[in-house]
Structure formats: C-alpha cells, structure tokens
C-alpha positions in Angstrom: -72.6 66.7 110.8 -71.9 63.2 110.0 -68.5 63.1 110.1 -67.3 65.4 113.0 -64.0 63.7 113.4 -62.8 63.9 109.8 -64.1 67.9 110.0 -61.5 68.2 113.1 -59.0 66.4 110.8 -59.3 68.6 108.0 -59.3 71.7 110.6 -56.1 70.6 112.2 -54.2 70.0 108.7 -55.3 73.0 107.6 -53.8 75.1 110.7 -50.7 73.0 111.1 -50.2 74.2 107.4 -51.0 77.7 108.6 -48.5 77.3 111.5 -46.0 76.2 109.4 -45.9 79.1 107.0 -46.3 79.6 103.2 -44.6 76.4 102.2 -47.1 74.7 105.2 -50.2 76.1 104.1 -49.7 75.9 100.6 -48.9 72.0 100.7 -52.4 71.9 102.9 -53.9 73.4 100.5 -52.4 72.2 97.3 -52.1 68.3 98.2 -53.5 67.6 101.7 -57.2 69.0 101.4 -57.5 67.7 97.8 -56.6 64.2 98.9 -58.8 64.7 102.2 -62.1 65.4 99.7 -61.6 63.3 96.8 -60.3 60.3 98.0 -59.9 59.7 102.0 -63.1 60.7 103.0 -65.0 59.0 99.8 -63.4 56.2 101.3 -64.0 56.1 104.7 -67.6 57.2 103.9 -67.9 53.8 101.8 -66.6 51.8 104.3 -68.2 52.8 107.5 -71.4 53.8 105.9 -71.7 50.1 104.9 -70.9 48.8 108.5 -73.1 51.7 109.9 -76.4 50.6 107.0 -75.6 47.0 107.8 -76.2 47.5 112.0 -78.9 50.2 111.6 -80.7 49.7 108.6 -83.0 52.1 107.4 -82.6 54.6 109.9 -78.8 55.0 109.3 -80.4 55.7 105.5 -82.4 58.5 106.7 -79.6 60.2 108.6 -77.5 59.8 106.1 -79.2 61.7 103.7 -80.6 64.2 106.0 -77.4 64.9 107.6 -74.6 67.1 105.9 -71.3 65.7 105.8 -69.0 67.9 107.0 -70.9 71.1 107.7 -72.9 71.3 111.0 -76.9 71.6 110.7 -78.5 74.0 111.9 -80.9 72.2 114.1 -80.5 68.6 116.2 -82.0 65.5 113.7 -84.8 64.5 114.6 -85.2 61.5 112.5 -84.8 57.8 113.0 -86.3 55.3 115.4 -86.3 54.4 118.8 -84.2 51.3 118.6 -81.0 52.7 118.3 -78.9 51.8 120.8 -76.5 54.0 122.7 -72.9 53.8 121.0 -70.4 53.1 124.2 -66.4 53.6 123.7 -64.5 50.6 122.8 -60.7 50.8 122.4 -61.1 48.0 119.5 -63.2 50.7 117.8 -60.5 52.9 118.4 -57.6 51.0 117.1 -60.0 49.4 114.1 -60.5 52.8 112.9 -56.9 53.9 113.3 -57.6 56.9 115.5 -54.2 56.1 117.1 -52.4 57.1 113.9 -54.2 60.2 113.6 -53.1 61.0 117.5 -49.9 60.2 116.2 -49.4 62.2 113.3 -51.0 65.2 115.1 -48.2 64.3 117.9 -45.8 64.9 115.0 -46.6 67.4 113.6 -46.8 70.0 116.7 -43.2 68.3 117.8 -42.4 69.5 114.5 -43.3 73.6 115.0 -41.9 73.3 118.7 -38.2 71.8 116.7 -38.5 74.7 114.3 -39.8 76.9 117.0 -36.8 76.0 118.8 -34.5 76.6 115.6 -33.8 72.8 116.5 -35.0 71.8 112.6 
C-alpha cells in the first residue's frame, strides 16, 4: 500500500473509538473517518505525492498508479527502475511531516482510557 502509515492512523482512531464506547466509536465513525478520507489524506496525498514525483520522476508515476492506497496488494511491486535510492531515517523527515503530533495524540488518547479506566475522568 502506498500510504501504510495513514492506514495505521485510520486503524488506531478507529479502535480508540471502539475502546471508548458508543459515544467513541460513533464520533470515529461519524466525524473522524469522514474527515480522514475526504480531506486529510487528499491532502497529504497532494502534497507528498508532488515532493515524491518531483525526486523520482516517472517511476514514482508508475507506483503510484499501480499501487493501492490504503489496501495492501496482494503481491510485492515490481515496477520502477534501478535508480532509486534507498530511503534512510531522518529526524527532519520526521518532524517535517509531523509524525511527533500523531505520537502525541496517540499518547493522549490511551492516557485518556487509562483516566477513565481508572474512574479518574
């Protein structure tokens, strides 16, 4: 799948709701997944398929359209060319795509459930 991270995203919202009850699920449902599909991941799909067409060209155009999303293939791609290089881990990366807020808000939320858990909230 293309966007693997934004399928865990959409997995986690959607059990947090579950864990939280009715009221949880049915605002995952009702407001959270619509949001998620019509207008964050549009969005992030815009902006980082531009950055990702404008390094890799071509063969970002093929995987693009070969590759699904947010469901997984069933087989590997086997597309593209041989000059890709290998993506290494950069904590500018990591801050530039705001993965710390998503850490964050995950953070919150399960603090959340233990509170209620607790009958603290």
């Amino acid at each position: 799948m293309r966007h693997p991270l934004y399928a865990g995203t959409l997995l986690v919202a959607l059990g947090l709701g579950v864990a939280a009850g009715p009221p949880g699920a049915a605002l995952a449902l009702g407001a959270f997944v619509p949001f998620f599909l019509l207008y964050y991941l549009p969005y992030k799909d815009r902006i980082e398929g531009a950055r990702l067409e404008r390094r890799f060209g071509e063969a970002y155009a093929v995987w693009r359209r070969d590759v699904p999303a947010l469901w997984p293939r069933g087989a590997a791609f086997r597309g593209g060319g041989d000059d890709a290089r290998p993506a290494r881990w950069s904590a500018a990366r990591f801050r530039a795509n705001d993965e710390a807020g998503a850490l964050l808000a995950i953070a919150a939320a399960w603090l959340g459930l233990a509170l209620r858990g607790l009958g603290l909230w």
